[in-house]
TINUTOR-361294 format. One record per residue (C-alpha): residue in three letters; z, y, x; residue number from 1; chain. Coordinates in steps of 0.001 Angstrom, whole numbers, m for minus. Each point is the difference from the previous one (the first is absolute). Layout:
BEGIN
+------+---------+---------+---------+------+------+
! fipa !      c3 !      c2 !      c1 ! domi ! kevo !
+------+---------+---------+---------+------+------+
!  ALA !       Z !       Y !       X !  NUM !    A !
...
+------+---------+---------+---------+------+------+
//
This chain:
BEGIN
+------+---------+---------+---------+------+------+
! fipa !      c3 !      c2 !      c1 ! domi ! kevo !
+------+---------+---------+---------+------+------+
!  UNK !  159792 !   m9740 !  115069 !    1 !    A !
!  UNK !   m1923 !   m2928 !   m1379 !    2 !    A !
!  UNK !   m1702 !   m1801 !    2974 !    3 !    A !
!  UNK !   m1735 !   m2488 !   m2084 !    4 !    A !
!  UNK !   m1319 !    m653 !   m3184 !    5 !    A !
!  UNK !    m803 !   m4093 !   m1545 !    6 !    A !
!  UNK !   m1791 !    m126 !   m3363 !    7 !    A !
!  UNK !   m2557 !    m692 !   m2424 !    8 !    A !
!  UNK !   m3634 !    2303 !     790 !    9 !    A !
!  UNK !    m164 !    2018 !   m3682 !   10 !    A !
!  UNK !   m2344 !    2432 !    1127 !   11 !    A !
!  UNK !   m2767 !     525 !    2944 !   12 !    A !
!  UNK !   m1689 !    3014 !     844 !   13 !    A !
!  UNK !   m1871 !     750 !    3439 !   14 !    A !
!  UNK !    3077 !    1631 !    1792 !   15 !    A !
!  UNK !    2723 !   m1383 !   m1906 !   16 !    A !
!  UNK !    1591 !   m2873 !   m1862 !   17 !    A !
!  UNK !    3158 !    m410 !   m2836 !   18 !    A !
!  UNK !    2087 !   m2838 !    1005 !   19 !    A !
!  UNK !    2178 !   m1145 !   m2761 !   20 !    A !
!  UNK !    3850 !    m509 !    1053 !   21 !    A !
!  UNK !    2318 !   m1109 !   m2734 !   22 !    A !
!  UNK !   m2009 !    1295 !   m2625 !   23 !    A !
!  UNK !    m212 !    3601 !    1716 !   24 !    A !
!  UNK !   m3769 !     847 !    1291 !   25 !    A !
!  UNK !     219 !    2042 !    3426 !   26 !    A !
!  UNK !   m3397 !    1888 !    1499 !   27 !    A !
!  UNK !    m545 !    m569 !    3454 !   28 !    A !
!  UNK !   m2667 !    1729 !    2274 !   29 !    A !
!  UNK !   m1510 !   m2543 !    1872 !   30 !    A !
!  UNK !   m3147 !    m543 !    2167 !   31 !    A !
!  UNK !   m3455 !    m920 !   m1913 !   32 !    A !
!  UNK !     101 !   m3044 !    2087 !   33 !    A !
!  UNK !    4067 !    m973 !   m1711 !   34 !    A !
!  UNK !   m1853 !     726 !   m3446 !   35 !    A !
!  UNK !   m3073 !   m1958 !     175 !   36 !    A !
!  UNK !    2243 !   m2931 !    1584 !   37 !    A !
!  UNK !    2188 !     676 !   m3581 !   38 !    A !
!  UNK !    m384 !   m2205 !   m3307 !   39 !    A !
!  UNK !     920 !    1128 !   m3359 !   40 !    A !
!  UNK !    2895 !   m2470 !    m979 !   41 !    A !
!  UNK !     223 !   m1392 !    3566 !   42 !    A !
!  UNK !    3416 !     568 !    2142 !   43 !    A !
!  UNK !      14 !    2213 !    2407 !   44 !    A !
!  UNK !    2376 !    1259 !    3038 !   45 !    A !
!  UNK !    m494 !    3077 !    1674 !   46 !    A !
!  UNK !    2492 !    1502 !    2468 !   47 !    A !
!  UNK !     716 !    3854 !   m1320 !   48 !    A !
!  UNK !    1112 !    3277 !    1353 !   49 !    A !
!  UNK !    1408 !    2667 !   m2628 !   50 !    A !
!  UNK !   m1424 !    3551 !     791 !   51 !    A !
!  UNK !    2240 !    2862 !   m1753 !   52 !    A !
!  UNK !   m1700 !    3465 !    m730 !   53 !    A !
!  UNK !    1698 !    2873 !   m1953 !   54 !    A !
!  UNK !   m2341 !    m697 !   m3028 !   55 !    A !
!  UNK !    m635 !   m3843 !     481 !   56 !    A !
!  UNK !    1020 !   m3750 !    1262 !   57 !    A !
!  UNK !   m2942 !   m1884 !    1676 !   58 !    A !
!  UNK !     196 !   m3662 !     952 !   59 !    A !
!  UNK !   m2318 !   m1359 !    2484 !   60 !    A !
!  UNK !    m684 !   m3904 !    1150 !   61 !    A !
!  UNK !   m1494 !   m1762 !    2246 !   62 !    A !
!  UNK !    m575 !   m3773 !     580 !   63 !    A !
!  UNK !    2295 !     242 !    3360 !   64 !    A !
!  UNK !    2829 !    1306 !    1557 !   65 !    A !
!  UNK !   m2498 !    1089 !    3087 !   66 !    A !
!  UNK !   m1816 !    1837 !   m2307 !   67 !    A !
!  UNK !    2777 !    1772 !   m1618 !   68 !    A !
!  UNK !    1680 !     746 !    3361 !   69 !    A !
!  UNK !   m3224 !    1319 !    1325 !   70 !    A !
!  UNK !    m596 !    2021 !   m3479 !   71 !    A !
!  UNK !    3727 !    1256 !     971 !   72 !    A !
!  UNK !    m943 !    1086 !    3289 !   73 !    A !
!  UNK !   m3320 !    1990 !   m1331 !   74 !    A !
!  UNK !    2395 !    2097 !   m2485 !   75 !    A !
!  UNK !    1923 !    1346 !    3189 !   76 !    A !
!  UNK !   m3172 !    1673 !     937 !   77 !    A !
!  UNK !    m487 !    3629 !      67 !   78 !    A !
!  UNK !   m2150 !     516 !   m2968 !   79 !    A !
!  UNK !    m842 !   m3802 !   m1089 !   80 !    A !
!  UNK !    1498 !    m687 !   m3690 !   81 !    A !
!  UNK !     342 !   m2688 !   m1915 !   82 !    A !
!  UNK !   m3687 !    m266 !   m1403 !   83 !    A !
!  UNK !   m1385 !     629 !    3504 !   84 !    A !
!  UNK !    2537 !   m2724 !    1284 !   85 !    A !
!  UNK !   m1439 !   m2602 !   m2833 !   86 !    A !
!  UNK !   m3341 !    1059 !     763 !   87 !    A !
!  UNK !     206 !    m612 !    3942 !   88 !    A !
!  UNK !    1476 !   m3786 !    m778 !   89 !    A !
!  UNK !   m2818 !    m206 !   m2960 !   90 !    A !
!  UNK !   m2642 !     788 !    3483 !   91 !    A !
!  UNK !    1367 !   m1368 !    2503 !   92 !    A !
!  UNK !    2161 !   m3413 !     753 !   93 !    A !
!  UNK !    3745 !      50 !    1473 !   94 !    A !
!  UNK !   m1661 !   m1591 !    2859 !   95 !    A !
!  UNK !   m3035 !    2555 !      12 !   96 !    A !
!  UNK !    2669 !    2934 !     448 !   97 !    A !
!  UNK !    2180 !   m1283 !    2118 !   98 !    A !
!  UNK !   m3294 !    m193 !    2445 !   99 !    A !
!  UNK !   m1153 !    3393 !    m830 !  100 !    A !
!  UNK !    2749 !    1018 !    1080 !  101 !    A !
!  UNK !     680 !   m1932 !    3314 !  102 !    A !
!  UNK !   m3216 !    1049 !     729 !  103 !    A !
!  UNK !     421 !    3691 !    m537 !  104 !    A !
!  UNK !   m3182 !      39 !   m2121 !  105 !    A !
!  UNK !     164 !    2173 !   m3397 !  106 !    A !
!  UNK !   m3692 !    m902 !    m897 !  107 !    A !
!  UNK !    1412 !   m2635 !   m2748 !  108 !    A !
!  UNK !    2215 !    2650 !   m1371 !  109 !    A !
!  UNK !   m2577 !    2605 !    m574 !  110 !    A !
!  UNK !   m1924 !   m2325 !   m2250 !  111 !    A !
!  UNK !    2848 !    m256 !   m2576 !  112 !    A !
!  UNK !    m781 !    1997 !   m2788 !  113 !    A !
!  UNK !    2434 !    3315 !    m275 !  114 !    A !
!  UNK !    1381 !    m339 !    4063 !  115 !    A !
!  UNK !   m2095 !    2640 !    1878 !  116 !    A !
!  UNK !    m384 !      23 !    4004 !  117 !    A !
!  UNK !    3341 !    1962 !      82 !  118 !    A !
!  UNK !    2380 !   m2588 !   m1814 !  119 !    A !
!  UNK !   m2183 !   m2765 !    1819 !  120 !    A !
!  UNK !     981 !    1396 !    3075 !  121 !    A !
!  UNK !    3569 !    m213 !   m1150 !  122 !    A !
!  UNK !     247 !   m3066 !    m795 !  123 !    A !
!  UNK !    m954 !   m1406 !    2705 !  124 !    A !
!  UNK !    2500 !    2462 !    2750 !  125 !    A !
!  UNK !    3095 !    m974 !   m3041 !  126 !    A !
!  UNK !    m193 !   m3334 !    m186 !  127 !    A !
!  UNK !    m566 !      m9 !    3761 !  128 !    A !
!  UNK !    2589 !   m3361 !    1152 !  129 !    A !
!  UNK !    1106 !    m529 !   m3132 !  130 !    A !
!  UNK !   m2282 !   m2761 !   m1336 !  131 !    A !
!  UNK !   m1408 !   m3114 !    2152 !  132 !    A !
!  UNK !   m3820 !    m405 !     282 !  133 !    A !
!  UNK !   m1038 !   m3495 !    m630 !  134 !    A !
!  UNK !   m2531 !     283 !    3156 !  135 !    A !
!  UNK !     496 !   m1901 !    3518 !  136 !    A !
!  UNK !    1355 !    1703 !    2574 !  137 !    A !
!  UNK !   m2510 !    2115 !    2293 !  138 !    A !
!  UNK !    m232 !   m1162 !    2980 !  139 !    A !
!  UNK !     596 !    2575 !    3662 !  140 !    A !
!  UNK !    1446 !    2993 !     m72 !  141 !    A !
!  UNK !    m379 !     833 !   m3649 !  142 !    A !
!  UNK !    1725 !   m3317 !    m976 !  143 !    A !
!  UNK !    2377 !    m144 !   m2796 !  144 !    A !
!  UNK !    3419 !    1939 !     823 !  145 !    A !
!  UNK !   m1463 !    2604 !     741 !  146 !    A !
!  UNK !    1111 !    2783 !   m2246 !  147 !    A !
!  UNK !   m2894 !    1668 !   m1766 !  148 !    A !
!  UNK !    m655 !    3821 !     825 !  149 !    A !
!  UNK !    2043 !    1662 !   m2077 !  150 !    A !
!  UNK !    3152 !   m1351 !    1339 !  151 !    A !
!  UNK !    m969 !     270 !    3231 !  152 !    A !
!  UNK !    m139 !    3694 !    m625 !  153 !    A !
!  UNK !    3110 !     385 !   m1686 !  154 !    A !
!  UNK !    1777 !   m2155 !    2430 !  155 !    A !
!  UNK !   m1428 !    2605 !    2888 !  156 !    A !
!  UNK !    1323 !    3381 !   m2093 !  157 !    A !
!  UNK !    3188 !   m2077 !     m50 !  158 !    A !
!  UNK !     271 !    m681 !    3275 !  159 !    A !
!  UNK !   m1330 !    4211 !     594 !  160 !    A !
!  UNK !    3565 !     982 !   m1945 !  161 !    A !
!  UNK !   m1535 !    m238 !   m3441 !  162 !    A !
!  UNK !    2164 !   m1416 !   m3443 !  163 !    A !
!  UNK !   m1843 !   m3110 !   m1034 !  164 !    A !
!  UNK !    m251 !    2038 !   m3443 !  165 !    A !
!  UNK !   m2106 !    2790 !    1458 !  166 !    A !
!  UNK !   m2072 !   m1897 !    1936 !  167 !    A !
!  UNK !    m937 !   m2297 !   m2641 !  168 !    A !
!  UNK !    m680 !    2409 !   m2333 !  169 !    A !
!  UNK !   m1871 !    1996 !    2241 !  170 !    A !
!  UNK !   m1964 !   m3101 !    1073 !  171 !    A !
!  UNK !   m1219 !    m711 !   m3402 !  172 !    A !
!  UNK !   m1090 !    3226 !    m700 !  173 !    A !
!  UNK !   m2310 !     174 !    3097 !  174 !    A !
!  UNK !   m1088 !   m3300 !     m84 !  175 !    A !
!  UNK !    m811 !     291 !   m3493 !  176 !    A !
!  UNK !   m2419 !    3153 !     560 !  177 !    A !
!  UNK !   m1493 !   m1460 !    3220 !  178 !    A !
!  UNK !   m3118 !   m1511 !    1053 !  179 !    A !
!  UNK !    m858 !   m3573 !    m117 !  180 !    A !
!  UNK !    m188 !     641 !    4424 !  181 !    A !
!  UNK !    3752 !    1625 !    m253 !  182 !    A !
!  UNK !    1498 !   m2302 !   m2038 !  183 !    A !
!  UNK !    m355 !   m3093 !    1783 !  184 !    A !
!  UNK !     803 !    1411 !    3746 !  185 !    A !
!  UNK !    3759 !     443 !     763 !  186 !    A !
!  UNK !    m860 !    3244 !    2810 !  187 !    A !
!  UNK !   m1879 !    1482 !   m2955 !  188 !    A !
!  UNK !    2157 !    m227 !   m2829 !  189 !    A !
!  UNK !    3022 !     874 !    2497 !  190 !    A !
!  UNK !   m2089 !    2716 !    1136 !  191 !    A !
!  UNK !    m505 !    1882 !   m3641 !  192 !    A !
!  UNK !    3300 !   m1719 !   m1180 !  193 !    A !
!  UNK !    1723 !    2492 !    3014 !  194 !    A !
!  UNK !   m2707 !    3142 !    m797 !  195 !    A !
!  UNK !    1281 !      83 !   m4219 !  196 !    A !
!  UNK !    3768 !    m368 !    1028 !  197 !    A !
!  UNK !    m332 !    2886 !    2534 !  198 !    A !
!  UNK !    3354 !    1704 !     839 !  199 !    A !
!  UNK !    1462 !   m1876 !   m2362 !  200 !    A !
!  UNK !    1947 !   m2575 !    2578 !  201 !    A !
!  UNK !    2433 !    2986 !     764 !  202 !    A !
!  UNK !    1434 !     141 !   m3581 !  203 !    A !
!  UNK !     m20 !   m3785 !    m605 !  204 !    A !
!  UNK !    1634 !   m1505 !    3133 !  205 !    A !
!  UNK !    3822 !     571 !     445 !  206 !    A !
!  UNK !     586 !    1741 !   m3085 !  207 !    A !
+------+---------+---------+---------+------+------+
//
């Protein structure tokens, strides 16, 4: 895996740059923002991830750790890939996710180019508790600690006899075709979370 890349700038294009290591040039995806921040012939760091396909090797970097972590995160989403990944971080800031997020809002999402209302929607229930939002805590019964819907809903179809597994897959699936209304109210979600499992409890609980 090569996690990091320090060289000369040899080449600049919109989406990418070739950083010179020991006289090798490697092409790495980047944001527009990491290229127009580039010089030709000026050093430049960039912390990488290595994506393997059958029929290619793709390096990606990003100015931070954060934003590679969060770039990480992104790939484990149901149909996000790495170019919809870079272009999320190329919209939107670490910090501009992470509340997007918190705040179970998939309007930022939507505006990335090639992430439709769908994959928004997924986003937002999968990274669910997994990254921080830079925003104060609420204040009253909402306040911070509060796990968002979602998980509230999976940890009820636990506590109903449900495998974790099922119930978060089944969560996502619901939540993801669901209404703005549906999404965002634990009794509704758990309500058409329990109406698409159906009899299903039966064959999942107890073996």
């Amino acid at each position: 895996m090569i996690s990091s890349v320090r060289g000369t700038a040899v080449h600049i294009d919109a989406d990418s740059v070739v950083v010179e290591v020991g006289g090798v040039g490697l092409h790495v995806a980047v944001t527009p923002q990491i290229a127009r921040a580039t010089h030709l012939g000026e050093p430049v760091t960039l912390h990488t991830t290595l994506i393997v396909r059958e029929d290619s090797l793709s390096l990606f970097g990003f100015e931070s750790r954060d934003e590679l972590a969060v770039f990480t995160l992104l790939l484990g989403v149901t149909g996000v890939g790495p170019k919809s990944a870079l272009g999320v971080l190329a919209t939107l800031s670490v910090a501009q996710i992470a509340d997007a997020v918190s705040a179970d809002d998939d309007a930022p999402f939507r505006r990335v180019s090639g992430i439709g209302p769908k994959t928004a929607k997924l986003i937002v229930l999968q990274l669910a508790g997994k990254i921080v939002s830079t925003r104060p805590a609420a204040s009253g019964p909402d306040a911070a600690g509060t796990p968002a819907v979602p998980a509230q809903v999976v940890q009820a179809l636990v506590g109903l006899g449900w495998s974790e597994r099922i119930a978060v897959d089944a969560v996502e699936t619901v939540a993801s075709d669901a209404g703005e209304s549906d999404r965002t109210s634990v009794p509704a979600l758990l309500r058409l979370t329990l109406a698409a499992l159906g009899p299903a409890r039966k064959e999942t609980v107890g073996g």
